[in-house]
C-alpha positions, 0 to 999 in steps of 0.5 A: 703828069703833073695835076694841079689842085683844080684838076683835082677838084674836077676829076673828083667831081666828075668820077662821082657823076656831079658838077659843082654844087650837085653833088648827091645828097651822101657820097657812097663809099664801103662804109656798108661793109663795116657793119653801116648799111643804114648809111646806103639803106634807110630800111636797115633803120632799127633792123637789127637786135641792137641800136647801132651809133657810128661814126666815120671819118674819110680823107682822100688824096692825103697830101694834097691841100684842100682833098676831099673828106667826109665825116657822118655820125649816124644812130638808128634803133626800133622804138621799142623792144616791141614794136616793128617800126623804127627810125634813125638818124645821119649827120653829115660833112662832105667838104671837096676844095671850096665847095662844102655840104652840111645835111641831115636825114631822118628816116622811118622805117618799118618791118614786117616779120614772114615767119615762126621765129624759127628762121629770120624772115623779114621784109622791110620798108624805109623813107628817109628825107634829107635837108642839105645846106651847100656852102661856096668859099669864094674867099681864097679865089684869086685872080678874077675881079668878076667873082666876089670874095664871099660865102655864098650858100643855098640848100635843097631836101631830097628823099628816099625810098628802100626796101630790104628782104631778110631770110637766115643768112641771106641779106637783100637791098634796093634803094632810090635815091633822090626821088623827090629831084629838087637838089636844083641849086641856085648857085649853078643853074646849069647843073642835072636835076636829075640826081636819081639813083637806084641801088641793091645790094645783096649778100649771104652769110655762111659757115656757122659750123666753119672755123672761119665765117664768110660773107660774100656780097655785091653792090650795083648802082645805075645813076638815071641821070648819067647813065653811069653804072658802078658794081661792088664785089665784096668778101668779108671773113669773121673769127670770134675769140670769146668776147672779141670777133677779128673781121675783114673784107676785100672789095672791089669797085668798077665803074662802067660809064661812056667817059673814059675817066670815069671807067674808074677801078678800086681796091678796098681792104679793110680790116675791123674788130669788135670787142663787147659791144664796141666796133672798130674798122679802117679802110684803105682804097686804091685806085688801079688806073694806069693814071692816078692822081696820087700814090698816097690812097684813100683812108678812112675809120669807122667807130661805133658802138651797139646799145640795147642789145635784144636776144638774138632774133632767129639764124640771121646774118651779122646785120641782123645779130650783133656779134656781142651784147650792149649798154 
């Protein structure tokens, strides 16, 4: 069956639970799994020994004119070496055919060790607020003298609110997305106010004394004003070469939700490496519906790098200890 770039456009859309203009705030992909998490969780800002600087680029449907592509830059740390708060930083470009938004998070966050230090056991709290600037290219619209050829633009800030319980090799999230509801956009105001989304997250690092390490995880998401759910099942396995560590992960995401192009299935493998303080990964994402839209996946790459590196803080899991030390 052949779609054109419309169909594109509103299968998209509407796999994301969004209608044009409402996207919410940060699209959520398995940037997590490569060593991200502050990118779903503003309490992982500044959780772990290092300051972490990343960058992600993500293109869907190659070959298509005009897919969708994200791009995020992201930063986060603790104020000092001392102290228990810290705070982060998101950048991010989500472009989808004629429709593009610019937006930028801050987030605080603050950690509360639970012991001696013998054992990494931490709760920790987060709020980010997010201001989002939606951008509508009407220029290239064709065909309908009702719609003028301009760019019209409106914004909206939102915020969110997180919580994170550490303990050894166990890692635990959950998360609210959009508490604040006021992405209402002028340019469609028919669209959800309600954009509210509620995430955890958990995982658990094992195998210290293994010849391979693993790290089995899942993610689920309820999204209020849909009533779409989604789960991720994830595996991550790591192999330390002296200075080097070879990494990857397989995941898988299922969609639940009454429509049934929404019941959406995916394959993520991904594959990373960190050398020194540098990190690497690439993506690939296939759909497994018996109808797709193209054969061609989806792709992304993750770059970063850890600054300030602190000593080793207790047994923890990988999100707490970075695997070699920074600038």
């Amino acid at each position: 069956m052949r779609f054109t770039y419309y169909a594109c456009c509103f299968f998209f859309l509407s796999f994301f639970s969004i209608k044009s203009f409402s996207q919410e705030t940060l699209p959520i992909y398995q940037d997590y799994l490569s060593d991200n998490v502050f990118l779903v969780h503003p309490s992982a800002a500044g959780i772990g020994n290092s300051s972490k600087l990343r960058f992600t680029a993500r293109q869907q449907w190659a070959g298509i004119p005009n897919a969708p592509a994200l791009q995020t830059v992201s930063f986060h740390t603790r104020f000092n070496e001392y102290s228990n708060a810290g705070y982060g930083l998101v950048l991010f470009n989500d472009k989808n055919g004629f429709h593009s938004q610019l937006g930028v998070q801050g987030t605080y966050a603050y950690h509360l060790p639970l012991s001696d230090g013998r054992l990494f056991n931490q709760l920790s709290f987060g709020l980010a607020f997010t201001f989002v600037q939606n951008q509508s290219d009407q220029r290239t619209f064709t065909g309908d003298r009702a719609i003028a050829a301009i760019i019209e633009s409106t914004s909206y800030y939102n915020a969110d609110f997180s919580v994170a319980y550490h303990l050894g090799g166990l890692s635990s999230y959950f998360t609210v997305k959009n508490l604040l509801l006021t992405a209402k956009n002028n340019l469609n105001v028919q669209e959800p106010l309600d954009l509210r989304n509620y995430i955890f997250s958990a995982g658990y690092y094992f195998g210290e004394e293994l010849f391979v390490q693993f790290e089995p995880s899942i993610m689920m998401q309820f999204r209020e004003g849909t009533g779409e759910r989604i789960a991720d099942v994830n595996i991550k396995a790591y192999k330390t070469f002296s200075q080097t560590q070879l990494w990857a992960a397989l995941s898988y995401r299922q969609s639940f939700d009454t429509n049934a192009i929404q019941n959406a299935r995916y394959v993520s493998p991904i594959v990373g490496i960190n050398y020194q303080n540098w990190m690497f990964s690439y993506t690939y994402t296939n759909q497994m519906n018996e109808t797709v839209l193209t054969n061609s996946g989806f792709h992304q790459v993750s770059v970063g790098v850890n600054l300030w590196t602190r000593e080793q803080r207790a047994a923890a899991c990988p999100n707490i200890n970075s695997a070699f030390g920074g600038f």
